[in-house]
C-alpha positions in Angstrom: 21.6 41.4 -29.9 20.5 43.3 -32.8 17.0 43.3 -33.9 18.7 41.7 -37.3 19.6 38.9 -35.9 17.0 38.6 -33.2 14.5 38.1 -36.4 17.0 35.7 -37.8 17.3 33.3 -34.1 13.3 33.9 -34.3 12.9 32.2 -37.7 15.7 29.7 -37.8 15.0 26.1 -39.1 14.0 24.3 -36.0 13.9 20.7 -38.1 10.3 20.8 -38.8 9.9 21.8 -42.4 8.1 19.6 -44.7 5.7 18.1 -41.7 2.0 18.9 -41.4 -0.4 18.6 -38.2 -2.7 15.7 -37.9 -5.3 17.9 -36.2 -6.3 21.6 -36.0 -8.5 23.5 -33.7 -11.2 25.9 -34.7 -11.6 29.2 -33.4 -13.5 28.1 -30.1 -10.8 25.9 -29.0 -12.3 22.4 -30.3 -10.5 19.9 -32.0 -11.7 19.0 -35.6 -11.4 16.2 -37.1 -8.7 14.5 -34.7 -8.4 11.5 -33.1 -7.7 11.1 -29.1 -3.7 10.6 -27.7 -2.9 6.7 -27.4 -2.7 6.5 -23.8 -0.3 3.0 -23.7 -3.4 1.3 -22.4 -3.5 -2.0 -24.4 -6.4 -4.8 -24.4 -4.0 -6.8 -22.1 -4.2 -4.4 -18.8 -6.8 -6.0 -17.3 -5.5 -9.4 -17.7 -2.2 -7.9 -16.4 -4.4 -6.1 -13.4 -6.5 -9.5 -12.5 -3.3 -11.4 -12.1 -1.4 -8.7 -10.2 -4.7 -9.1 -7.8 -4.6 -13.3 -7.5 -1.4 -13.1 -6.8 -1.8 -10.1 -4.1 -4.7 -12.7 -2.7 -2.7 -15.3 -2.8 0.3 -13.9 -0.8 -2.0 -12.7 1.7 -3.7 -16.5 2.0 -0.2 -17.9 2.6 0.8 -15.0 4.8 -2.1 -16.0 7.0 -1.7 -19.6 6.5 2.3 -19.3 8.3 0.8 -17.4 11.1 -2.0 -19.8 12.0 0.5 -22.7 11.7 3.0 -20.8 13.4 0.6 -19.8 16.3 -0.2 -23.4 16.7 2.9 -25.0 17.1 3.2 -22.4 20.6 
């Protein structure tokens, strides 16, 4: 490749003109002015976490509930 079109693959339009950063960094590193990465938590995770855990409990209450019964019928 010639240093010609080296500079020209270097430079080509990669589909980004016209945009501008929300956020910048200053010279030690530290954001300015920028707001955190939404995660994809939402206010409905620990609803969806507490039922995830009464249904867990309740499986394991009817898991227990077939062995006793089944132990008692020997």
């Amino acid at each position: 490749m010639t240093p010609a079109a080296h500079k020209d693959s270097a430079t080509a339009d990669t589909g980004t003109a016209g945009t501008t950063p929300t956020s910048s960094t200053d010279d030690s590193g530290t954001a300015t002015g920028a707001e955190l990465a939404a995660t994809g938590a939402n206010p409905a995770t620990p609803w969806a976490l507490g039922g995830g855990a009464v249904a867990l409990t309740a499986g394991a209450g009817l898991v227990l509930a077939a062995r006793r019964r089944s132990a008692a019928d020997r």
